[in-house]
N, CA, C and O atoms as a CHARMM CRD file, in Angstrom:
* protein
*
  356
    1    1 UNK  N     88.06400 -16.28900 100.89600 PROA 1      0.00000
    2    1 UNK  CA    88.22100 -15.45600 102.06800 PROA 1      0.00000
    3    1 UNK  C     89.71200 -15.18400 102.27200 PROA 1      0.00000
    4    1 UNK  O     90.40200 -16.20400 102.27900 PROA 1      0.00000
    5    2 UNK  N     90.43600 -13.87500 102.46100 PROA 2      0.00000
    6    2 UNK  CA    91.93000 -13.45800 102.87300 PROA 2      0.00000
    7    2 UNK  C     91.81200 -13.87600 104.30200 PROA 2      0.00000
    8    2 UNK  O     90.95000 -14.28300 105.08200 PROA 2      0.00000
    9    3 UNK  N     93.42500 -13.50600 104.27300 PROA 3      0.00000
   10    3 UNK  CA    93.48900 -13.85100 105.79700 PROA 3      0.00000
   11    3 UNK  C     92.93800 -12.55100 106.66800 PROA 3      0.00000
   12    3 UNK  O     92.47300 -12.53400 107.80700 PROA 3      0.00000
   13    4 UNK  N     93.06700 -11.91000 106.11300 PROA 4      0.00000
   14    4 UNK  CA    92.63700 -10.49700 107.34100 PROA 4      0.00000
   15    4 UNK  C     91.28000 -10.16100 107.52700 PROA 4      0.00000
   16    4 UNK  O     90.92600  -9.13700 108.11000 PROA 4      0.00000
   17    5 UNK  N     90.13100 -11.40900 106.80900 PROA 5      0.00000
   18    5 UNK  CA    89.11900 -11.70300 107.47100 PROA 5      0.00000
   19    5 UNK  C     88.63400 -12.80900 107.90100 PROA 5      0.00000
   20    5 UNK  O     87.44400 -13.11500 107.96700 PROA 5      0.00000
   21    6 UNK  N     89.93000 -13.68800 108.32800 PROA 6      0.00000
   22    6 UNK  CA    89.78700 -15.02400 108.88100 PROA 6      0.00000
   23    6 UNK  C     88.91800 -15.02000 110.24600 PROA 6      0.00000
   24    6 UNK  O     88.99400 -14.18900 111.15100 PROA 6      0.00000
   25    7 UNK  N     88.05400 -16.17800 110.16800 PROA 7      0.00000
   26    7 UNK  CA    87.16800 -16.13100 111.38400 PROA 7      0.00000
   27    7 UNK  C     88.14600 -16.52500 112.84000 PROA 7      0.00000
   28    7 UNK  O     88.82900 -17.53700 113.00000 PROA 7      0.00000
   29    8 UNK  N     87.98700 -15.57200 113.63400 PROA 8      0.00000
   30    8 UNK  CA    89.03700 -16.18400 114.93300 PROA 8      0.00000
   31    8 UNK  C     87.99400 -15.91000 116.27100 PROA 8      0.00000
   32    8 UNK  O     87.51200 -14.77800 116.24300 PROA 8      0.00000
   33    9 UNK  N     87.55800 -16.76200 117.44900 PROA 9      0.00000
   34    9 UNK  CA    87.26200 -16.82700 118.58500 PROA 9      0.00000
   35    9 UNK  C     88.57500 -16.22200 119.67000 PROA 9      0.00000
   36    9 UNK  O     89.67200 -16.73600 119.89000 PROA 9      0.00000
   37   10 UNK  N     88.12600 -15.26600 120.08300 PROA 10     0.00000
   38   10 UNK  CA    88.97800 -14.80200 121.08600 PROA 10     0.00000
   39   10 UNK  C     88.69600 -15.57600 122.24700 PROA 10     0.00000
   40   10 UNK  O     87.62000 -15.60800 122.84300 PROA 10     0.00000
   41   11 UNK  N     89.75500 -16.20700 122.53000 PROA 11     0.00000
   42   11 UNK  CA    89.79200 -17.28900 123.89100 PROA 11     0.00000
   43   11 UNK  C     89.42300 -16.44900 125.18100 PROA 11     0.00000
   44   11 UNK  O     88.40400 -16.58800 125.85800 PROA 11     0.00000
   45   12 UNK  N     90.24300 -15.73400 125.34600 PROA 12     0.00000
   46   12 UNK  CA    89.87400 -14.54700 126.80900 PROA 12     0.00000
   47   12 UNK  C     88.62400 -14.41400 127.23500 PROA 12     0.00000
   48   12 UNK  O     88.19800 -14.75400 128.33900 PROA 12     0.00000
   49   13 UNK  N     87.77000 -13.70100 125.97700 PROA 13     0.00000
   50   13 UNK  CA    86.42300 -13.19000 125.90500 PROA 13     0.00000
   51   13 UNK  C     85.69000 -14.44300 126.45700 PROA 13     0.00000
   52   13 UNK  O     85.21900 -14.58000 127.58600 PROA 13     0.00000
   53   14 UNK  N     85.69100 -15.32400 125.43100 PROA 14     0.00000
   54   14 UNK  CA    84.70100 -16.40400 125.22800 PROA 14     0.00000
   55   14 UNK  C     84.87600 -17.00200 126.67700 PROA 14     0.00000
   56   14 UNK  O     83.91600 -17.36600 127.35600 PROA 14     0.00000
   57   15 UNK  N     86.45900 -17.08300 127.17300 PROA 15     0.00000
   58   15 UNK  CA    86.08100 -18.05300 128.52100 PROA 15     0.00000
   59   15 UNK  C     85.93200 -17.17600 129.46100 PROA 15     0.00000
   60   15 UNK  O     85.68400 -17.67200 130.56000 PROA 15     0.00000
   61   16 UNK  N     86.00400 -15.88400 129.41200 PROA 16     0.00000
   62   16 UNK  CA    85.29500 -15.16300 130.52900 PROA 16     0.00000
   63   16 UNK  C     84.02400 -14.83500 129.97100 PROA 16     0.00000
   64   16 UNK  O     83.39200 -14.31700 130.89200 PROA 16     0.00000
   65   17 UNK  N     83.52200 -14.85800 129.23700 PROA 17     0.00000
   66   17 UNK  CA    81.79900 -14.83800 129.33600 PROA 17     0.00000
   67   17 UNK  C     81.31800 -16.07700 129.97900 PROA 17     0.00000
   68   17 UNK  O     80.77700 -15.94400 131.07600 PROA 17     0.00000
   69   18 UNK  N     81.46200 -17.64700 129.31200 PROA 18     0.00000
   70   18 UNK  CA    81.48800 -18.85000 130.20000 PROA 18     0.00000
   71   18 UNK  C     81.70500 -18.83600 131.35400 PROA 18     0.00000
   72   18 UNK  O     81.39000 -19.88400 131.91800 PROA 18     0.00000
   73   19 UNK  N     82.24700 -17.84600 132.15600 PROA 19     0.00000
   74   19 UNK  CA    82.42400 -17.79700 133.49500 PROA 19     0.00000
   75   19 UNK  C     81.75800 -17.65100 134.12500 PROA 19     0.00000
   76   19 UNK  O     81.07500 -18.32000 134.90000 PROA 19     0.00000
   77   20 UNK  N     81.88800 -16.61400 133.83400 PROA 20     0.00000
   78   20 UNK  CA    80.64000 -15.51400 134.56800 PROA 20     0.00000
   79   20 UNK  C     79.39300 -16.04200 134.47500 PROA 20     0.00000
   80   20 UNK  O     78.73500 -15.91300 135.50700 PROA 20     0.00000
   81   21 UNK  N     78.64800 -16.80700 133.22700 PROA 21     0.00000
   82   21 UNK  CA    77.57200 -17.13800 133.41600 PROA 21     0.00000
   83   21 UNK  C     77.73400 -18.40000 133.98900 PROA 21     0.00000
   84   21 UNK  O     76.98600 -18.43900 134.96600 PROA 21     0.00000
   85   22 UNK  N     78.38200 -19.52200 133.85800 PROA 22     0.00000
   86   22 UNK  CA    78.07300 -20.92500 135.32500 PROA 22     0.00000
   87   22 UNK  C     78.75800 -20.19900 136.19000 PROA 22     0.00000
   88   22 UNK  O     79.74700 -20.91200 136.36000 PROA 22     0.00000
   89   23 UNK  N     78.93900 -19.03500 137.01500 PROA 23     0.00000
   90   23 UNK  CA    79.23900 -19.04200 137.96200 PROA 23     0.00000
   91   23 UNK  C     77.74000 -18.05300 138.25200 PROA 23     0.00000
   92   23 UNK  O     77.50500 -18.41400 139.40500 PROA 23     0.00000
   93   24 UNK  N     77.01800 -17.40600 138.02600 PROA 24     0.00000
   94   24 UNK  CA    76.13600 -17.06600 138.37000 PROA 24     0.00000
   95   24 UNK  C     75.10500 -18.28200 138.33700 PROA 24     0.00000
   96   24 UNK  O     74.38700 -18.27800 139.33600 PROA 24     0.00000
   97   25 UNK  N     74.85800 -19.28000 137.48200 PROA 25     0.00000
   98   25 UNK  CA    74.08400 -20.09400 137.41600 PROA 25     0.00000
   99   25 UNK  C     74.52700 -21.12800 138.70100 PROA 25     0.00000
  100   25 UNK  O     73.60000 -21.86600 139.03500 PROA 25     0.00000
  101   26 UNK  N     75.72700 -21.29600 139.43800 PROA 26     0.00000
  102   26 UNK  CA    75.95900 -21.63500 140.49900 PROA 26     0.00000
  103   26 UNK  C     75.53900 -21.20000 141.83900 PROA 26     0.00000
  104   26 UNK  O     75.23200 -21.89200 142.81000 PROA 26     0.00000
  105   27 UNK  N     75.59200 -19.62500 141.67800 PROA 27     0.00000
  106   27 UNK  CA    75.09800 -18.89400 142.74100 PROA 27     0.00000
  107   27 UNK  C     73.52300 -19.37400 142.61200 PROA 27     0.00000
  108   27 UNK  O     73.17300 -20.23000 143.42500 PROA 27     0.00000
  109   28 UNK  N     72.41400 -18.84100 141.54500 PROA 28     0.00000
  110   28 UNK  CA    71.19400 -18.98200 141.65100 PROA 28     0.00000
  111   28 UNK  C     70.87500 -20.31500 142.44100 PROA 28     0.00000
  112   28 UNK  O     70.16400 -20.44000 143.43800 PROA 28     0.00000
  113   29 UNK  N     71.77700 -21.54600 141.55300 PROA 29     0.00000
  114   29 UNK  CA    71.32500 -22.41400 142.29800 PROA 29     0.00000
  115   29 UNK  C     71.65900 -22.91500 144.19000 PROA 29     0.00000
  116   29 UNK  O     71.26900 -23.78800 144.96500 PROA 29     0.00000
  117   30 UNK  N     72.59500 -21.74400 144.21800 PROA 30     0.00000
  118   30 UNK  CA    73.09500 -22.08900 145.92700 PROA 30     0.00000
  119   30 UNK  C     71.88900 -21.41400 146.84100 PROA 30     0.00000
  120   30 UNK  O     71.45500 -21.66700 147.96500 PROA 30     0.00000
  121   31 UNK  N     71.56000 -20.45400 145.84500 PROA 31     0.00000
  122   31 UNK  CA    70.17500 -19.41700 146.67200 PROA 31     0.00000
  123   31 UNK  C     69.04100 -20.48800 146.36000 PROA 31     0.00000
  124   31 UNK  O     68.47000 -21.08600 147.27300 PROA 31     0.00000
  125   32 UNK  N     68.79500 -20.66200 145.23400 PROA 32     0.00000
  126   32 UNK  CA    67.26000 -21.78000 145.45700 PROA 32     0.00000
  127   32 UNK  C     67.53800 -23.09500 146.43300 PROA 32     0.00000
  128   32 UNK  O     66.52900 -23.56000 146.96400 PROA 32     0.00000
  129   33 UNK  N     68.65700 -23.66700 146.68800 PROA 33     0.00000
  130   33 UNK  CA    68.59700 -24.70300 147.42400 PROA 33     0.00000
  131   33 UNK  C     68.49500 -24.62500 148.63000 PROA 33     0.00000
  132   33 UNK  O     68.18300 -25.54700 149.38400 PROA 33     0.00000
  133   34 UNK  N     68.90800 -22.81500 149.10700 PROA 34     0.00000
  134   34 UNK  CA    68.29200 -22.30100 151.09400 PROA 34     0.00000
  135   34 UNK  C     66.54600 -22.57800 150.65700 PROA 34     0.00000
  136   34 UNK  O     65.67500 -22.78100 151.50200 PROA 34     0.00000
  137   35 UNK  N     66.34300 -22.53700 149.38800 PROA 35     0.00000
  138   35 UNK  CA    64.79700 -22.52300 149.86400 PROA 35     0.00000
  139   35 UNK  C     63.74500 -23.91500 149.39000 PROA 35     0.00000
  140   35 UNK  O     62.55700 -23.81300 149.08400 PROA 35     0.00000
  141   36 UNK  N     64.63600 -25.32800 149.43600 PROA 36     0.00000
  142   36 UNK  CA    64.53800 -26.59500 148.91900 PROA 36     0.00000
  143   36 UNK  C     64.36300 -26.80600 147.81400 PROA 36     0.00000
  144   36 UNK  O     63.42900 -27.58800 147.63900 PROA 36     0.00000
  145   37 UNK  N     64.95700 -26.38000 146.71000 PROA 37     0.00000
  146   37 UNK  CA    64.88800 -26.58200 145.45100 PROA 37     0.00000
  147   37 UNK  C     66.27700 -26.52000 144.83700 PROA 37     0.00000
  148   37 UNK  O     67.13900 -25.65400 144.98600 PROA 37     0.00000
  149   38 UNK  N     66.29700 -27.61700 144.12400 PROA 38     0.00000
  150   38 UNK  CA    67.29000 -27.54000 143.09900 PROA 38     0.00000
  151   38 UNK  C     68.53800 -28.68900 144.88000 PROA 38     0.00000
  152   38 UNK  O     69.69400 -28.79000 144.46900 PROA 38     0.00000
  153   39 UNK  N     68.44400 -29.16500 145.94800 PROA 39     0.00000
  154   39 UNK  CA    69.45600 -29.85700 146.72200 PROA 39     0.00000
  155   39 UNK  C     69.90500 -30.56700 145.87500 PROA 39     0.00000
  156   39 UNK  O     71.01700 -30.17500 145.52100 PROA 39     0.00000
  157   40 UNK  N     69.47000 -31.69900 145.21900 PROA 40     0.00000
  158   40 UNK  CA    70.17000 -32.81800 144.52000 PROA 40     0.00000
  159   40 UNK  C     71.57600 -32.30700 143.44400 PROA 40     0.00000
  160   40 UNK  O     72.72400 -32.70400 143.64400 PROA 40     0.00000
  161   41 UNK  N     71.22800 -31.47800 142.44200 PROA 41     0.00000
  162   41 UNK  CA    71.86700 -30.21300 141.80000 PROA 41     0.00000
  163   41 UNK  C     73.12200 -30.28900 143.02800 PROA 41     0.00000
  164   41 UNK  O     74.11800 -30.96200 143.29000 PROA 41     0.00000
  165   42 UNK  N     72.40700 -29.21100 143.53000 PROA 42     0.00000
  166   42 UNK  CA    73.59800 -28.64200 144.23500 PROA 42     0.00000
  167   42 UNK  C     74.58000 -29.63100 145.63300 PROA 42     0.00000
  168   42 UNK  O     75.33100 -29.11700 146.46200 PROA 42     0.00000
  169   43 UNK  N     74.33700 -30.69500 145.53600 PROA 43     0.00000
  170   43 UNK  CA    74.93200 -31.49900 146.26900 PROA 43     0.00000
  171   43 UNK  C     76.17200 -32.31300 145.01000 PROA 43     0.00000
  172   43 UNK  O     77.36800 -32.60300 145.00700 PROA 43     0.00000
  173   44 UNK  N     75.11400 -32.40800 144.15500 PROA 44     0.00000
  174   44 UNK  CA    75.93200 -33.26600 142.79900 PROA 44     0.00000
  175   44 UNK  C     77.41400 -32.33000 142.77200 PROA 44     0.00000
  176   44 UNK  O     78.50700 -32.89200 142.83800 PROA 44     0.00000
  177   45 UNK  N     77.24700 -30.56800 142.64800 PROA 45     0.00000
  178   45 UNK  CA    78.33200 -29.63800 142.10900 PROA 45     0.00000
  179   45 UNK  C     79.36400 -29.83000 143.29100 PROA 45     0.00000
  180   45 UNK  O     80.57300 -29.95400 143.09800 PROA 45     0.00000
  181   46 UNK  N     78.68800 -29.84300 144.68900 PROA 46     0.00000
  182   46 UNK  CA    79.25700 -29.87400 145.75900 PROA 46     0.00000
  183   46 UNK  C     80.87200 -30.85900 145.99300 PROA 46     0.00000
  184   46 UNK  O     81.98000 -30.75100 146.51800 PROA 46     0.00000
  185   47 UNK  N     80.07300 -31.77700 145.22300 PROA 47     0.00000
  186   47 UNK  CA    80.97300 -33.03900 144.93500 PROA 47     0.00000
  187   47 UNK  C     82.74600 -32.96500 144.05600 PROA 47     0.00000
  188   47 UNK  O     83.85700 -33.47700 144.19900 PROA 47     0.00000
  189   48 UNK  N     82.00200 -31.91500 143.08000 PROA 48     0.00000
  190   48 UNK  CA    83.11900 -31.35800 142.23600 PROA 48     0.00000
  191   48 UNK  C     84.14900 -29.95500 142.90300 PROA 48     0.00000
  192   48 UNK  O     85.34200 -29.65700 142.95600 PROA 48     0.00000
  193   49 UNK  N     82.55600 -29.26800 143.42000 PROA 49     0.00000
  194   49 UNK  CA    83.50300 -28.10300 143.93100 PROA 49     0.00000
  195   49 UNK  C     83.61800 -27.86200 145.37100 PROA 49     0.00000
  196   49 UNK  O     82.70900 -27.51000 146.12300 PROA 49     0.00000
  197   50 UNK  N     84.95000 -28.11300 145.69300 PROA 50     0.00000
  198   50 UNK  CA    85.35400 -28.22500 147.05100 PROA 50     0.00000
  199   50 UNK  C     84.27600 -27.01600 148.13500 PROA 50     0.00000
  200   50 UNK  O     84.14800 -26.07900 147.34600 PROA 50     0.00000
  201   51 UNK  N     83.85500 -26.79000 148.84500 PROA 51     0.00000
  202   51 UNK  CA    83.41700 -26.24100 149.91000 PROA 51     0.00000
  203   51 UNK  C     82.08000 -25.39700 149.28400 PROA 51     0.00000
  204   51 UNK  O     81.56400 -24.41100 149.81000 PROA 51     0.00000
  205   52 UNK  N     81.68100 -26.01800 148.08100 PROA 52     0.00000
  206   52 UNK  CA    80.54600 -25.60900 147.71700 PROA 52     0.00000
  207   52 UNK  C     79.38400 -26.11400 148.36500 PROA 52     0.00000
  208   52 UNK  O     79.25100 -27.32100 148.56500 PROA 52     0.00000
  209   53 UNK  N     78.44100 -25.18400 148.74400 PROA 53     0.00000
  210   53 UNK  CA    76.96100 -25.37000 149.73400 PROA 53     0.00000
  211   53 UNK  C     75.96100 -24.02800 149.72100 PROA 53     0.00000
  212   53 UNK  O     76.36600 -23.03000 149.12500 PROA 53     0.00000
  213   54 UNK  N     74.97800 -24.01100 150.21600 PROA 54     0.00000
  214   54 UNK  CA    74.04200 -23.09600 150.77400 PROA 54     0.00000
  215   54 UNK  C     74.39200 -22.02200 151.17100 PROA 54     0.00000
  216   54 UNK  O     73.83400 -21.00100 150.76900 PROA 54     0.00000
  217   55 UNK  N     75.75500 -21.98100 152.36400 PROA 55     0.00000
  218   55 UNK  CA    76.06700 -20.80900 153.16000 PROA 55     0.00000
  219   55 UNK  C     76.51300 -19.86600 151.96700 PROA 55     0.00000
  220   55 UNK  O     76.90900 -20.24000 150.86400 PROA 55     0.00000
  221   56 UNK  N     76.34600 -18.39400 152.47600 PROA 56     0.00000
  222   56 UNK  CA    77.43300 -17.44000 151.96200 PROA 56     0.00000
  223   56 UNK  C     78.61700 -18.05800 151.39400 PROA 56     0.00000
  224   56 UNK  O     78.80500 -18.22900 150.18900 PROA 56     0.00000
  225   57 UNK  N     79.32500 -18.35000 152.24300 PROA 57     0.00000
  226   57 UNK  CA    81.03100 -18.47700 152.30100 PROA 57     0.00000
  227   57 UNK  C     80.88900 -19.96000 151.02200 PROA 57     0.00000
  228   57 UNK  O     81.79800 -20.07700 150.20100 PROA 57     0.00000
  229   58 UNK  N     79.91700 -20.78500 151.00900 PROA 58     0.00000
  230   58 UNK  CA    79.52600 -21.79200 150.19500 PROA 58     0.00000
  231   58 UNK  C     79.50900 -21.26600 148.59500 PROA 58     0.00000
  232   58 UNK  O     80.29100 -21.57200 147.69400 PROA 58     0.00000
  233   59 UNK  N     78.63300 -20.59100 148.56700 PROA 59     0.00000
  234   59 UNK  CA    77.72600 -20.04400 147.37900 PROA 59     0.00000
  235   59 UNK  C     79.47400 -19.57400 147.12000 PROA 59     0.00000
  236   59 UNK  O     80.04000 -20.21800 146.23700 PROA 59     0.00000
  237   60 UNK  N     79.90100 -19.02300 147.49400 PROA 60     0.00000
  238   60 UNK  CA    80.90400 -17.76400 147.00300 PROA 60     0.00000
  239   60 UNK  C     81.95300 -18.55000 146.32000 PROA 60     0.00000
  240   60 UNK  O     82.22500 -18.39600 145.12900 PROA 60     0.00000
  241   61 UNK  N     82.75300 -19.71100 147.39500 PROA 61     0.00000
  242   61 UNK  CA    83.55300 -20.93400 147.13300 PROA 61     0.00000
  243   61 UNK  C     83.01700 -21.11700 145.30500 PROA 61     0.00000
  244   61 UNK  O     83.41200 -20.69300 144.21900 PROA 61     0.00000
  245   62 UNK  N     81.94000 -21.98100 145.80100 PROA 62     0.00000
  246   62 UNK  CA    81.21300 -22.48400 144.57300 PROA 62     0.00000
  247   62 UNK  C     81.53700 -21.29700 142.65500 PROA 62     0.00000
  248   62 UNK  O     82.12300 -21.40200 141.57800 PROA 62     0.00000
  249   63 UNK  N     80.81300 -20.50400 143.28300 PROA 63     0.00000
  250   63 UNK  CA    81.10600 -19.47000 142.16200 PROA 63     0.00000
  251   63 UNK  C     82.56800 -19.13300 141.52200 PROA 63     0.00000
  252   63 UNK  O     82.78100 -18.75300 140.37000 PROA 63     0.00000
  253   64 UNK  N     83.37600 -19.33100 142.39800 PROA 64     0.00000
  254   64 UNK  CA    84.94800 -19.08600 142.28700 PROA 64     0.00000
  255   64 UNK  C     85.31600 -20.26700 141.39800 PROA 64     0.00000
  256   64 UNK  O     85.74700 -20.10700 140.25600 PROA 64     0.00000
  257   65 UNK  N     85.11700 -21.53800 142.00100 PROA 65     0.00000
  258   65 UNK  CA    85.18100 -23.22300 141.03200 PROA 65     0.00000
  259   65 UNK  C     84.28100 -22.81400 140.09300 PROA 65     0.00000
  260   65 UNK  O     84.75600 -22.99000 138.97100 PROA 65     0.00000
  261   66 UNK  N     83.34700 -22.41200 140.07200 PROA 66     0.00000
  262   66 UNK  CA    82.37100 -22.46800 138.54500 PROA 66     0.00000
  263   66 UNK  C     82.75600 -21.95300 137.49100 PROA 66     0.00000
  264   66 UNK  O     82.50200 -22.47300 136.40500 PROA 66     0.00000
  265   67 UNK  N     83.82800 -20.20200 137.67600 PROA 67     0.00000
  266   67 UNK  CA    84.27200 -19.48000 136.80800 PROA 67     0.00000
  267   67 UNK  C     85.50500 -20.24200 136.48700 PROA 67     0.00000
  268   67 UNK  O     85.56600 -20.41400 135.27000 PROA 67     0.00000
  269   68 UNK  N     86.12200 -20.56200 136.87600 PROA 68     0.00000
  270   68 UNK  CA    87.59900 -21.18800 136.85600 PROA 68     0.00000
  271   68 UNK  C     87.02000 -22.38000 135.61900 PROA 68     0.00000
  272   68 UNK  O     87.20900 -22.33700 134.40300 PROA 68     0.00000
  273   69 UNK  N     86.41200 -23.21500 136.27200 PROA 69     0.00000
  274   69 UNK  CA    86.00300 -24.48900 135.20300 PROA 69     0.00000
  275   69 UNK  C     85.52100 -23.65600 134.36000 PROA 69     0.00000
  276   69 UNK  O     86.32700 -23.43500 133.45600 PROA 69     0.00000
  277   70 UNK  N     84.14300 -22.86100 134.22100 PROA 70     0.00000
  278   70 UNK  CA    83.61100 -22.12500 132.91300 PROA 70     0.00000
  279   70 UNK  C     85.10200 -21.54700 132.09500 PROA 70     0.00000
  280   70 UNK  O     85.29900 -21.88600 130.92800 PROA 70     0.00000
  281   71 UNK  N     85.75000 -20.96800 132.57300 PROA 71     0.00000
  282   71 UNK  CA    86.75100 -19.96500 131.49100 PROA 71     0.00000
  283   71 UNK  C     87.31200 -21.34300 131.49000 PROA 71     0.00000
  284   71 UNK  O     86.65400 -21.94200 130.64000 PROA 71     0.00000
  285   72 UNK  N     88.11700 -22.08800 131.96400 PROA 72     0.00000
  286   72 UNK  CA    89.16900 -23.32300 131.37200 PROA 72     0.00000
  287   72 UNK  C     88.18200 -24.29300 130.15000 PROA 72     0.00000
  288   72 UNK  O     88.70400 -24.65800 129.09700 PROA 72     0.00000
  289   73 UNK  N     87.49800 -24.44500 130.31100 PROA 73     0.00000
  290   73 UNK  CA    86.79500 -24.95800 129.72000 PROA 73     0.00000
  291   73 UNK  C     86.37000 -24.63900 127.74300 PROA 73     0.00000
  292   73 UNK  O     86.40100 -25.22200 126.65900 PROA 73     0.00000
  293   74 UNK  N     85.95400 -23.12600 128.45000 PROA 74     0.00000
  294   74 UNK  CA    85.59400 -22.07200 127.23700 PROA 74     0.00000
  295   74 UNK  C     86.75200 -22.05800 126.22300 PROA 74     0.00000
  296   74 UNK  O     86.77500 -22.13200 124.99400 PROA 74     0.00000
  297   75 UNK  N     87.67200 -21.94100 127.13400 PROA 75     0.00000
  298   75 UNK  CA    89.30700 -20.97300 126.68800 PROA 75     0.00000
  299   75 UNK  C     89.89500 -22.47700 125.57400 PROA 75     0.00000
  300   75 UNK  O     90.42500 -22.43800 124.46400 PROA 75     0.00000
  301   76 UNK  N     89.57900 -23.49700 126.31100 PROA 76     0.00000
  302   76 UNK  CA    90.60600 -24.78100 125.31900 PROA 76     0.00000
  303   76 UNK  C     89.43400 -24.99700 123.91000 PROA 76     0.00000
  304   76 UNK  O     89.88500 -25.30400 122.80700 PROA 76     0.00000
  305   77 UNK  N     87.70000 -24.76500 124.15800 PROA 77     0.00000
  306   77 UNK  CA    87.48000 -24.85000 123.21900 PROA 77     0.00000
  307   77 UNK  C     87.53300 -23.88000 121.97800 PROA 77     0.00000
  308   77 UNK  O     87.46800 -24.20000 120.79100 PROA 77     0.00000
  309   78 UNK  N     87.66400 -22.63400 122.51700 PROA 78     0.00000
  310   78 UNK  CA    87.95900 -21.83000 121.84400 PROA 78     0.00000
  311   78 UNK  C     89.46200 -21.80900 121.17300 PROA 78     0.00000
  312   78 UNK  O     89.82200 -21.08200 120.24700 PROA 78     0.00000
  313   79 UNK  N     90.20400 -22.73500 121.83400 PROA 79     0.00000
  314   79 UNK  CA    91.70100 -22.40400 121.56100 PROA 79     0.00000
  315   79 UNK  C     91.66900 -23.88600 120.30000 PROA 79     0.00000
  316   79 UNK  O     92.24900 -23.57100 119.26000 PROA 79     0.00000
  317   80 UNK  N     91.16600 -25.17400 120.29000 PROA 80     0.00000
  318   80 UNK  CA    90.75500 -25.77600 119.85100 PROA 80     0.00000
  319   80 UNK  C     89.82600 -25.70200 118.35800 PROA 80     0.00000
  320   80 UNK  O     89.82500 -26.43600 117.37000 PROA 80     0.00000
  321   81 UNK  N     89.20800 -24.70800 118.63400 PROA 81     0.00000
  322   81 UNK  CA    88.71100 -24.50500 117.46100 PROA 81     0.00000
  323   81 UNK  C     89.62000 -23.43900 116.22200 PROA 81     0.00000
  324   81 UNK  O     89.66000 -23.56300 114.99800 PROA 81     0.00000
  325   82 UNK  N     90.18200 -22.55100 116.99000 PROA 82     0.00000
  326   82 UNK  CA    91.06800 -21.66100 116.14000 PROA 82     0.00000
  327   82 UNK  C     92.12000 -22.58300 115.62200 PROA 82     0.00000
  328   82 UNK  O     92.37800 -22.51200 114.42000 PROA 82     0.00000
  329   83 UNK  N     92.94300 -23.67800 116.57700 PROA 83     0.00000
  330   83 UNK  CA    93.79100 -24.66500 115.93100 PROA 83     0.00000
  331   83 UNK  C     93.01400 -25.11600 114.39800 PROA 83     0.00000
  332   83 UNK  O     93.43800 -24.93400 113.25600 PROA 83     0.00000
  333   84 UNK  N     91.48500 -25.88800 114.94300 PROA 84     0.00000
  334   84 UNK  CA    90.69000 -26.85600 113.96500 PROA 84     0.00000
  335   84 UNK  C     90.88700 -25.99300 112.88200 PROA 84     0.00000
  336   84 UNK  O     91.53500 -26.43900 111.93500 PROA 84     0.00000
  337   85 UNK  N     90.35400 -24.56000 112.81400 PROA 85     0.00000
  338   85 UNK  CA    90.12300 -23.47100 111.47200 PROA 85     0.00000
  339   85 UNK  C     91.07700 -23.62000 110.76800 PROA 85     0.00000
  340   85 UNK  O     90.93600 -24.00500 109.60700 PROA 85     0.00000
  341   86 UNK  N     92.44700 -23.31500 111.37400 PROA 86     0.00000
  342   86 UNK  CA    93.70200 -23.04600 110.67600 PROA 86     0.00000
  343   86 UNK  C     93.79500 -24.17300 109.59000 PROA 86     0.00000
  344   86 UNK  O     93.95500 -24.01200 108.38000 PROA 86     0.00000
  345   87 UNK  N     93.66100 -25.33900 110.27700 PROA 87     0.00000
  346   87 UNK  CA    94.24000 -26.77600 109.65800 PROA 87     0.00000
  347   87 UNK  C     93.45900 -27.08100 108.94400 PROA 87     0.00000
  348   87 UNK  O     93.82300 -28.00400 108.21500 PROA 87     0.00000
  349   88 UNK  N     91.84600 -26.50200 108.67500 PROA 88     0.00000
  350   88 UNK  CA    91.01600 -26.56600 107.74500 PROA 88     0.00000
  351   88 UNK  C     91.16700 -26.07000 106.10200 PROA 88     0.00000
  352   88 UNK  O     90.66000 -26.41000 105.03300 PROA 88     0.00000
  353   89 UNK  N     92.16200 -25.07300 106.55600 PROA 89     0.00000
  354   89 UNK  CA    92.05000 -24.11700 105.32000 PROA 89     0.00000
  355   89 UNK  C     93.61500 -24.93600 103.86100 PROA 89     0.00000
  356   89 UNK  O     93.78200 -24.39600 102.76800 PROA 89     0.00000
């Protein structure tokens, strides 16, 4: 394989797709827990993410911490793995 078809993970992408989806999977679960499902869940995240809960202003908080952790998260493994590739070759 050349280099100008070396496999590379774009960090950006990857940790904003990770975002966006636990931060929607945060929201769903802030909406199922107004309707008693999923509390334990969402008390556990609560714990992690400051002013995360049920309310609007909750759910929203929550989603904001979810994307932040999803992209930081995404972004080092992605940045991590492009290191790993390099040092592979």
């Amino acid at each position: 394989m050349d280099e100008s078809s070396e496999i590379r993970v774009d960090e950006t992408a990857l940790g904003s797709a990770v975002g966006v989806l636990w931060a929607g999977g945060v929201v769903v679960l802030g909406l199922a827990a107004r309707l008693g499902w999923g509390d334990k869940w969402r008390d556990m995240l609560s714990d992690v993410y400051i002013g995360y809960d049920s309310t609007p202003r909750g759910i929203t908080m929550g989603a904001v911490w979810a994307f932040v952790d999803g992209f930081v998260g995404a972004y080092l493994l992605a940045w991590l793995y492009n290191r790993f590739r390099r040092m592979g070759k």
